[in-house]
BAFI-873592 format. One record per residue (C-alpha): residue number from 0; residue in one letter; x, y, z. Coordinates in steps of 0.02 Angstrom, whole numbers. Last residue first. Layout:
BEGIN
(atom NUM,'a',(X,Y,Z))
...
This chain:
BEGIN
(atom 58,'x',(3451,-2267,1980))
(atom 57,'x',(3396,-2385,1832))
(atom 56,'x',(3435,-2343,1648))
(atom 55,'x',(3616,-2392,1615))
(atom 54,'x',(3618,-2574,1648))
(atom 53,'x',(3757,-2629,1690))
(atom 52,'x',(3862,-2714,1545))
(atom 51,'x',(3913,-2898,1481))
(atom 50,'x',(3699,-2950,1477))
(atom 49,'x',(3681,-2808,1324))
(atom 48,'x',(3798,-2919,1242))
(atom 47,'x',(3687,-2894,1078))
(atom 46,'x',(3681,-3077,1048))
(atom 45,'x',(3645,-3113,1223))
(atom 44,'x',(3502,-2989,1253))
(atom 43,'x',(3430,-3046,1091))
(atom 42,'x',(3422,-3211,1179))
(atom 41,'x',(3365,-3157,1338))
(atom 40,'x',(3209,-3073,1240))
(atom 39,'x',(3138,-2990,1415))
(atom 38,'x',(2934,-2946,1423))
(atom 37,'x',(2851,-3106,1361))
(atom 36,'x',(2958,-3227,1479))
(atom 35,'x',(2901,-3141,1634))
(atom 34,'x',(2918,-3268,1776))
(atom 33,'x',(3056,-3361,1697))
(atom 32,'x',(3163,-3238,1604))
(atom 31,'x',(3150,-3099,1752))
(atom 30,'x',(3228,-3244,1876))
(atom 29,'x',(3361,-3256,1735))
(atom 28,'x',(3383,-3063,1732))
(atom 27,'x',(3411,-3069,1917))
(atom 26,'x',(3520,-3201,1932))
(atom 25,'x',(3646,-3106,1794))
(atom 24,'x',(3641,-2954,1893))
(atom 23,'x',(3685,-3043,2061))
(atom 22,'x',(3820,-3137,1949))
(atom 21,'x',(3894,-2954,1884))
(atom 20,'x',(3906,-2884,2067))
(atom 19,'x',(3988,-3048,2135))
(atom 18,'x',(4126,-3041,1988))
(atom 17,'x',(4155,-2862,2017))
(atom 16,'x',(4181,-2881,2205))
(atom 15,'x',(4048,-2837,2348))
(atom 14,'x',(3984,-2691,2459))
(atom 13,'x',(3860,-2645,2359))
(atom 12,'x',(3931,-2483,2310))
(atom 11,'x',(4114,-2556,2272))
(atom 10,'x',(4026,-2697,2154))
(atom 9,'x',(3931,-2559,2078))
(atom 8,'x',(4094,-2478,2020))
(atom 7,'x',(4208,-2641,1988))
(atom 6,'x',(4052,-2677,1879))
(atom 5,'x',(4075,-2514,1782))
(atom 4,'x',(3949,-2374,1782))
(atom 3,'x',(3862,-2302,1654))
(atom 2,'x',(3829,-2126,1632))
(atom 1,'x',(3677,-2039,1699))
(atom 0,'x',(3550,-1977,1586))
């Protein structure tokens, strides 16, 4: 498993700051929330504050 990387991190990969790095993240879990509601709990997502990190899991 690889370890996670900061926002600052992927930010510098794509080219982009922290802040634009997070929001592209944050646009792409909403577009997941509308189009496949039954397969992402947003709101357990926000309680846990899995939303506040990368996710870990994807290469």
């Amino acid at each position: 498993m690889r370890p996670a990387q900061t926002w600052a991190q992927i930010g510098d990969a794509l080219g982009i700051t922290k802040p634009a790095a997070h929001d592209v993240h944050r646009r792409r879990i909403e577009e997941q929330e509308k189009h496949l509601p039954d397969l992402h709990d947003a709101a357990a997502a926000h309680r846990t504050g899995r939303l506040k990190a990368p996710c870990t899991g994807m290469a």
